[in-house]
Structure formats: C-alpha cells, structure tokens
C-alpha positions in Angstrom: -5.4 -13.1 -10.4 -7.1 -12.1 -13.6 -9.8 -10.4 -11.4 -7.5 -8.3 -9.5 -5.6 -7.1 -12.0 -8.5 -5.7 -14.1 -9.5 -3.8 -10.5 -6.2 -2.4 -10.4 -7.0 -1.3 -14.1 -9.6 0.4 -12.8 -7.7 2.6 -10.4 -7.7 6.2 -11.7 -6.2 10.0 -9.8 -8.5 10.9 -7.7 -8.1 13.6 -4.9 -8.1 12.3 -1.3 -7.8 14.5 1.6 -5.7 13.0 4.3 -5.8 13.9 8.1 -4.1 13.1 10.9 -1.1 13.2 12.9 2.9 13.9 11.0 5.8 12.8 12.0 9.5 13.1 11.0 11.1 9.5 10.6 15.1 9.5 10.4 16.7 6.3 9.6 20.6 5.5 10.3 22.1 2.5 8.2 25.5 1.0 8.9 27.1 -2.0 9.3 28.2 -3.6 13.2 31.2 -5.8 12.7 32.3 -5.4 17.0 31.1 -5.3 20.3 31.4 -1.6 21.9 34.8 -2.1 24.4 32.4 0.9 27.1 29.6 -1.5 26.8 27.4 -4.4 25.9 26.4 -3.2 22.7 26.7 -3.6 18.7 29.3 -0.6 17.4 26.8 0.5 14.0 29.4 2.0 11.4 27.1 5.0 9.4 27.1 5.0 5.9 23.9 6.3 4.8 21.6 8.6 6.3 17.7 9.3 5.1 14.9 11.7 6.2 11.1 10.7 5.6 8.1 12.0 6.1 6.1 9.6 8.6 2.7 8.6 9.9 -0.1 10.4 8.1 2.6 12.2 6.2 3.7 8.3 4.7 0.6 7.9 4.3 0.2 11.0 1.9 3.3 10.4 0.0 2.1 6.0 -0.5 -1.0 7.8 -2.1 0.9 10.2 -4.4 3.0 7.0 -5.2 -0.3 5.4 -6.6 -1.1 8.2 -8.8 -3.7 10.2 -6.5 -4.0 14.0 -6.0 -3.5 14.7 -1.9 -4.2 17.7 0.7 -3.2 16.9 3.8 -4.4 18.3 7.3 -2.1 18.4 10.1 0.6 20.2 12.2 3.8 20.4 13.1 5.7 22.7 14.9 7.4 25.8 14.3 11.0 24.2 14.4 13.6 22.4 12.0 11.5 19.3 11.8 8.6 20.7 11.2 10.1 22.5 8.2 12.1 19.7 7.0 8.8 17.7 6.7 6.4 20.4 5.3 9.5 20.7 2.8 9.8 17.1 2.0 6.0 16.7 1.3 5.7 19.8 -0.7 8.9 18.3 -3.0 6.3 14.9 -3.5 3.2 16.9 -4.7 1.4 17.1 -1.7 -0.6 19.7 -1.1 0.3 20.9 2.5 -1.8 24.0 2.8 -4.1 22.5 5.3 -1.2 21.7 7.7 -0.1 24.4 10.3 2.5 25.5 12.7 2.0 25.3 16.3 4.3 27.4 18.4 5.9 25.7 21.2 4.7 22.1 20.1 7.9 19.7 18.8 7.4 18.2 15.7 7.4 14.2 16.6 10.2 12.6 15.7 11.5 8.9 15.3 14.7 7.5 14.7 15.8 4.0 13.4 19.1 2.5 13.8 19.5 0.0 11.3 22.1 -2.5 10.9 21.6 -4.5 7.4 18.4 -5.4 7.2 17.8 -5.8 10.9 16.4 -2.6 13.3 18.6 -2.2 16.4 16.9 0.7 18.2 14.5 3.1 17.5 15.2 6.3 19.2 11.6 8.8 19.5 11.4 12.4 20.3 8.3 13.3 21.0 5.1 15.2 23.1 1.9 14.2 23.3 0.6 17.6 23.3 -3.1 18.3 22.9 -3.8 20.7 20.1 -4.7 24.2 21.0 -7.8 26.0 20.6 -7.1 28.0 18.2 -5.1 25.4 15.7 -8.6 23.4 16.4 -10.7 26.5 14.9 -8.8 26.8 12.0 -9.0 23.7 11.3 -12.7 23.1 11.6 -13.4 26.1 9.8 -11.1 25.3 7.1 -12.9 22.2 6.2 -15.4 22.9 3.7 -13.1 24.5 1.5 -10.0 21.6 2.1 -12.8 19.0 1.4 -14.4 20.4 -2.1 -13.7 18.0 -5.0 -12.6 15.6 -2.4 -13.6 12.0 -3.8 -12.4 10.0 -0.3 -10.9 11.6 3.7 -8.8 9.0 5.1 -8.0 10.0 9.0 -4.5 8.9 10.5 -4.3 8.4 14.5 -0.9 8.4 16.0 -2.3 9.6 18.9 0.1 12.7 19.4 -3.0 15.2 19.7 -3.7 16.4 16.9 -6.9 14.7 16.4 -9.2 16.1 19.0 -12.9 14.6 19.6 -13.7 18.2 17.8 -11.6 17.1 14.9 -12.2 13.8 14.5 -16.3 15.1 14.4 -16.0 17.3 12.4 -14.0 15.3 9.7 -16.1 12.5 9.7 -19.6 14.7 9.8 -18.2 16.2 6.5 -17.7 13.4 4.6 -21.5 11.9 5.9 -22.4 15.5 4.5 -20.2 15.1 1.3 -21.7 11.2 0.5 -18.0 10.6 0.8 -16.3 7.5 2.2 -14.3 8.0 5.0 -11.3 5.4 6.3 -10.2 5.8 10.2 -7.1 3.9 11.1 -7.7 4.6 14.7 -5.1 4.7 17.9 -7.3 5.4 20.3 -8.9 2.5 22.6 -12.2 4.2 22.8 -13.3 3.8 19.0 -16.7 6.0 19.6 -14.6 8.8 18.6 -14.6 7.5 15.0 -18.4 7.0 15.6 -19.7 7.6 11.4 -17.1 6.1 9.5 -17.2 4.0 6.6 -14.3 1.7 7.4 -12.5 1.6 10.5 -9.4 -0.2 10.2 -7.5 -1.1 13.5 -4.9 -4.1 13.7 -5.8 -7.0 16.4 -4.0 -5.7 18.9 -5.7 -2.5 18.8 -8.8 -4.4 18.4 -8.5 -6.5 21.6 -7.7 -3.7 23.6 -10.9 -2.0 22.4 -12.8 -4.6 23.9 -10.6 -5.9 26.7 -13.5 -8.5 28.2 -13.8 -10.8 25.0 -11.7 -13.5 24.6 -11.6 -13.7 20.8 -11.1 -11.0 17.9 -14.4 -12.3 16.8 -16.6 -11.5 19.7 -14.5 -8.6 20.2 -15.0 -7.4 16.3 -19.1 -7.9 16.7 -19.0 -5.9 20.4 -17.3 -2.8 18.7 -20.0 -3.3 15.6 -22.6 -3.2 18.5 -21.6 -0.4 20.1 -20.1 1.9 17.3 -21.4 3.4 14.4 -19.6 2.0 11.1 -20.1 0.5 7.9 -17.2 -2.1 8.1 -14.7 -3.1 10.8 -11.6 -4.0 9.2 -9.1 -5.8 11.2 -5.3 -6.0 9.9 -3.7 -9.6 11.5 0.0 -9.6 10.3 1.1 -12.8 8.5 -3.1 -14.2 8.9 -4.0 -11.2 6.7 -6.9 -9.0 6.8 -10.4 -9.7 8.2 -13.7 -7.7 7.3 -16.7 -7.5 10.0 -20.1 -6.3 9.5 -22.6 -5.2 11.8 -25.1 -7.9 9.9 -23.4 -10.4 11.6 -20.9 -11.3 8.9 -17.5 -11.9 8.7 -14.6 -12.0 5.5 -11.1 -13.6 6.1 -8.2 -12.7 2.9 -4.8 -14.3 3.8 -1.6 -12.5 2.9 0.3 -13.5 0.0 3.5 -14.6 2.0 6.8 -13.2 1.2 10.0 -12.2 2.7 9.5 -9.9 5.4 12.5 -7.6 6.0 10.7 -4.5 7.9 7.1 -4.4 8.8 8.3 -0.3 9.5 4.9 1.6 7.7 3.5 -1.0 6.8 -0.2 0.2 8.2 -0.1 3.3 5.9 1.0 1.2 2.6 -2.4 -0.1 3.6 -4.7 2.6 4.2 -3.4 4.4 0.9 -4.1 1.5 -0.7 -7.1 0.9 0.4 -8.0 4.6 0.1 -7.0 4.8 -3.8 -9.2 1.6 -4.2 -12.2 2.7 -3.1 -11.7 6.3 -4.0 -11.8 4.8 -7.5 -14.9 2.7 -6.8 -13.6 -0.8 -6.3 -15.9 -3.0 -4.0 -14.7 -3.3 -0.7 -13.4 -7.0 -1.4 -10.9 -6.2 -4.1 -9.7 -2.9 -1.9 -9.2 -5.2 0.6 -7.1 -7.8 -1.0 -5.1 -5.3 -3.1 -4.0 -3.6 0.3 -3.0 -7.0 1.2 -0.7 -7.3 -1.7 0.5 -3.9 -1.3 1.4 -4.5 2.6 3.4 -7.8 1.1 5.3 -5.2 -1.2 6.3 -2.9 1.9 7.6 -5.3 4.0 10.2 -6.7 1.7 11.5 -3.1 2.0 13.6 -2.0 5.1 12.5 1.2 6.4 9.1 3.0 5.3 8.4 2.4 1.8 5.9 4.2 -1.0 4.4 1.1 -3.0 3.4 2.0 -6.4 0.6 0.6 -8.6 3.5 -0.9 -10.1 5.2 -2.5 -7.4 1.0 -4.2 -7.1 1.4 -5.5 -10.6 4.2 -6.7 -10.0 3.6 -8.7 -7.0 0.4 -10.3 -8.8 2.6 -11.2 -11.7 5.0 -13.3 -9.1 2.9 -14.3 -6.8 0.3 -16.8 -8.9 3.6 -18.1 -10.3 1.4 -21.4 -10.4 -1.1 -19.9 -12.8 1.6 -20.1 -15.4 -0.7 -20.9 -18.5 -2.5 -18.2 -19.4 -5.1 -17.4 -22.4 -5.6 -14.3 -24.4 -7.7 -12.2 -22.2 -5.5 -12.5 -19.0 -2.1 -11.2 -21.2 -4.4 -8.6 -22.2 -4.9 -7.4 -19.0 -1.4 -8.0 -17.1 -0.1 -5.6 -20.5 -2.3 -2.8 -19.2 -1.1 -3.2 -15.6 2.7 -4.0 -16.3 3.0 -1.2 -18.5 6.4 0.1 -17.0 7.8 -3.7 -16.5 10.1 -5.1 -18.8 8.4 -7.9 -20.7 9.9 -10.2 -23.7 7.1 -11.9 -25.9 7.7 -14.4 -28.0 5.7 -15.5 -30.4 5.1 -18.2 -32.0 2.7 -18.5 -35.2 0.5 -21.1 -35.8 1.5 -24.6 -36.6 5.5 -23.2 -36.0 6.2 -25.4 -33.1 7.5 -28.3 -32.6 10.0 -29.8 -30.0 13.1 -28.8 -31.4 11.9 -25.6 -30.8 12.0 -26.1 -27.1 15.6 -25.7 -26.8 15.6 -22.4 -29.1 12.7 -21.3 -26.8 14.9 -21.6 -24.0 17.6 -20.1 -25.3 15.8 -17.0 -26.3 14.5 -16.3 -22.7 18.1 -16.8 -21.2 19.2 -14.1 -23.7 17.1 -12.0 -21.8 17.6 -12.0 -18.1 16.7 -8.5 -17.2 12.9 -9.0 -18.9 9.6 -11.0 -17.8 9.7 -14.1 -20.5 6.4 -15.0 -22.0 5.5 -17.5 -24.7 2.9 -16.5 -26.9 0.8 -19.2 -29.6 -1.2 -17.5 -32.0 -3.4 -20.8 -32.3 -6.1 -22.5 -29.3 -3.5 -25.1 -28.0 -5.6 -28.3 -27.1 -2.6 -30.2 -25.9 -2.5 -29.2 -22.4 0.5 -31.5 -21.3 2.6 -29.4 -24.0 1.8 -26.2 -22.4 2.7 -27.4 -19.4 5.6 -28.5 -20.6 7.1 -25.5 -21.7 5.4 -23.3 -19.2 7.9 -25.5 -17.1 11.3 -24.2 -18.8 12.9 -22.3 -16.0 13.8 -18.9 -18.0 9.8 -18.9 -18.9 7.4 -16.6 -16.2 4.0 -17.6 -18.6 2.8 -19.4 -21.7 -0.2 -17.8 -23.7 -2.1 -19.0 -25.9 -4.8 -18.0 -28.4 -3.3 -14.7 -29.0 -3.5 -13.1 -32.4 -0.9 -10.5 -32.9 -2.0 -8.0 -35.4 -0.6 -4.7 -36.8 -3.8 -3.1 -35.5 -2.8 -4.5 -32.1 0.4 -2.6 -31.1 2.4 -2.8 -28.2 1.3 -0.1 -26.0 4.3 0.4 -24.0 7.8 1.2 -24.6 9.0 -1.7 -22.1 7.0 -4.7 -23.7 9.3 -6.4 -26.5 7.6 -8.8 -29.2 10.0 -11.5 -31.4 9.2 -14.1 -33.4 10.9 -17.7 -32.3 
C-alpha cells in the first residue's frame, strides 16, 4: 500500500493528447414498480435525465478528473449531438480544437435505460461511417502542431471510423518521432494497425478474437507479441484483473481489488486515463498498472460512466488494505499527502499517556466523529504489538500509528485533516 501511494504522489499535470472516436452517451434513470398492460415489459418511471460525453470523449474528461491538461482529436458531426458534446467537453477544460465537424456524418449516440442500479436497455444511434478524405488531411497535417508539448497520445478505438489505417499511422509515427509513449486501446481484430505502440491494451475478449486459433489468452497474448510491433501487451480480464505480456517471453498477472460492482459502463476509459496519467508522469509500468486497477474498482461502484479522481484512488487504497491497520510514521506521512481532500480525525496520544481506561475515551472520541477517517496516533515506538492490535481493533478506528512526533514545525497541511489530543 505504502508503495502505491507514494506513486500516486508522484502523479503531476501533464498534457496528453487524446484520439479517437466520440460519442454522446444519454442515460434515463427511473424507477419500474409494474409490468407494461401493451406488453411484456418493465414500465421505467423518469426522474432524472443526464448527458455525457463518451468513448474517447470519457476518456478525456477521466484525465481532466486526475489533474491532466488534454487536447483531443476527433469528430463529430455537424448536428445537435455533435454540439452538445463539443459543448460539454469544452465546459470540462478540454481542449477540443483538434476535433472537427463532418457534414452528413451523425454524431454516435447511446442511450441507457436505467432502472436503480440495474441497466435495462441500451438504445444506440449510430453509423459506422468511414472518415472522409479531407477530415483525414486535416487531421494528419494538424499533428505536429496538436502534438507539441505533448508528454503522452493515448488513441481510443470504438471502431466508428474515425481512426483510419492513415490515422492511426500517423499518430503512432509521431509519438515514435516525439520519444513519446503511446497507449492503443484497440477495437479492431487486426491489431497490425496499432503496429509501434508502447502499450496496447485490449480486454480478453478482444484479445481471443485477435488470434482466433489459440486456445488460451496466453498463447494467444505471445502470437500477437510475435506478430506485432509493441512494447507491452496489456490484457484487461474483468474480476481476474489485468495481465502484462512481453515480447521476451514474460508475463505479469495484478488481481483486482474486489468491490461492489454496480456498472462496469466506462469502465475501459477509467483505465486508460489512468494508466495514461501514470506513465505520463513517469511511473514504471507496474505501478500504472495496478493503479488503473484500483481506479477501474472505483468506476464500477458507480452506475453510469464515471470520472475517478486521484482522490477517489486514495481513497480506495485507504479502504481496501483495511487489514494493514497498524501503521508507522512514514506510511501516515504519505496517506496525508494523498488524502489531502479526505476528512481525517487524528488523535493523538503523547508519550506514556495511555493506558486502558483510555480505551473507552478513545472510542468515544472516534464515534463523535462519524463523518471523518479515525486514526490513532502514539508519539512513542510502541513495542507492545498485541496493544496495537488491540485498539486498532475498536470498530470506529480506520488505523493506529505509531512513532509519530507531532511538532509545531510539522503542520497539518490540509484544511480537511483534524489533530486532538485524547
């Protein structure tokens, strides 16, 4: 834990260039309480309505969520979605001026009927219509200028034509030209047209189908290595978490932290913004890789596409090693710099101030509080291990430091962090 939290110290705004294919996702939520009397169906009562912008366009807005500068390339067409969605980007911060209208092309759109928590129909509106020449020239010509000061490109397939073999080339030859890294997440079963990326990042399905004569993801995984061009294969599983190939020969497994899923709806993009901020900032592949796992458990607790913040990560590493309750100096240190916007109660307790009647008022304390994080700090080494475990077992209590000298040259550094003394 303490290891991925410093990486996700570490991740800084950096500008990523994002290109692919934009959608316009409308979700309907309601309740059903009857049976349609016309037919067999669930009657959904409306009572909220949203508008999102989806596939590489969630992908943008996940990025701006993390703290990353973005320009987007794209298209959409020269109708009402395509100028709700260049509005709703723009409103985020993105920087849409590498996206274009097409005339006569109808900005794809998808909409969710959703019923709780639970997706009854999704309803999509939609042409797969190659892109024209002269969008494609634009494009291509516009490159060199979209991509200066770029620090990462990450390239979203939806497969609805806007990434053409020319495209997709010229993309990826930039960033080889740039020293840049660049992250496919690929649609398209022949994965030569991503020939030159750093990490191309398909789910198993996607994989399989790549390689329709193997029998496993494994032999399937080292078959695409053999044939294409890439640094890293990088396979997305679901629940069995994320799996890194090499062309060495070698192979990484990282299994999801499990947790309620609700919606799996965008779930791919949380992943490759992620992923894209991580390495942007110059994490190693390995801690990328696990954080986009953590920040794909995030999204799907969330119904409906969801931006997961840096945040949301810290979060979800504070809760999720709820075994690690005991803690020492250095790891509080570092969970303060990434929970800087949760709110955390610490109380602490000086040196040779406890005893067990001070178990109750500890207890007490941390029920006071049921809208912060509880943590109990000793000042002193505490040798006694069972008595740490112990109170680290009180209920209201998330941690129990200790070794952690609290100074007046050592201010809290955020306005959401209290400090008491039991």
């Amino acid at each position: 834990m303490v290891a991925l939290t410093k990486a996700l110290n570490k991740i800084t705004p950096k500008t990523i260039l994002v290109v692919g294919d934009l959608l316009l996702d409308k979700y309907t939520f309601g309740a059903t309480k009857r049976i349609s009397p016309e037919a067999p169906v669930p009657v959904l009562l409306v009572n909220k309505e949203e508008t999102k912008a989806g596939g590489a366009g969630n992908v943008a807005l996940n990025l701006i969520t993390l703290g990353m500068r973005v320009r987007l390339v794209g298209r959409v067409g020269d109708d009402a979605g395509g100028s709700m969605l260049l509005s709703l980007l723009a409103s985020d911060g993105v920087d849409t001026s590498g996206v274009l209208e097409e005339k006569g092309f109808p900005t794809p759109t998808k909409m969710r009927l959703i019923a709780g928590s639970q997706q009854l129909l999704r309803v999509d509106r939609e042409k797969s219509t190659p892109l024209s020449d002269e969008i494609e020239r634009k494009i291509i010509s516009s490159l060199p200028a979209l991509t200066q000061g770029v620090d990462l490109i990450a390239i979203s397939d939806y497969a609805k034509g806007f990434l053409s073999d020319s495209i997709l080339r010229a993309v990826i030859d930039q960033a080889t030209t740039l020293g840049i890294p660049c992250i496919v997440d690929p649609k398209a079963t022949d994965f030569q047209k991503y020939a030159g990326c750093t990490v191309l990042k398909p789910n198993e399905s996607e994989t399989m189908r790549a390689a329709p004569h193997q029998s496993t993801l494994e032999k399937a995984a080292f078959e695409l290595l053999n044939k294409v061009p890439m640094n890293v294969l990088m396979v997305t599983r679901s629940e069995a978490g994320i799996s890194l190939f090499y062309p060495s020969g070698q192979s990484e497994h990282y299994p999801v932290i499990r947790k309620e899923v609700r919606d799996g709806t965008g779930a791919g993009d949380t992943v490759l913004a992620m992923l894209s901020a991580a390495l942007a900032s110059k994490l190693p592949l390995q801690e990328a890789v696990q954080l986009a796992n953590i920040a794909a458990a995030c999204c799907v607790e969330v119904v409906g596409c969801a931006c997961i913040s840096l945040k949301d990560v810290a979060a979800h590493l504070f809760d999720a090693y709820r075994s690690e309750k005991i803690w020492n100096a250095e790891t509080l240190g570092t969970m303060l710099e990434a929970l800087h916007f949760e709110k955390l109660l610490m109380i602490k307790i000086p040196e040779g101030a406890f005893s067990p009647d001070k178990l109750v008022k500890l207890s007490a304390i941390a029920r006071e509080h049921p809208d912060r994080r509880v943590i109990a700090c000793f000042e002193e080494e505490v040798q006694d291990r069972k008595l740490l475990e112990l109170i680290s077992s009180l209920e209201p209590l998330r941690v129990v430091v200790h070794g952690m000298k609290w100074t007046s040259e050592r201010p809290l550094k955020s306005p959401n962090h209290m400090l008491i003394n039991l």
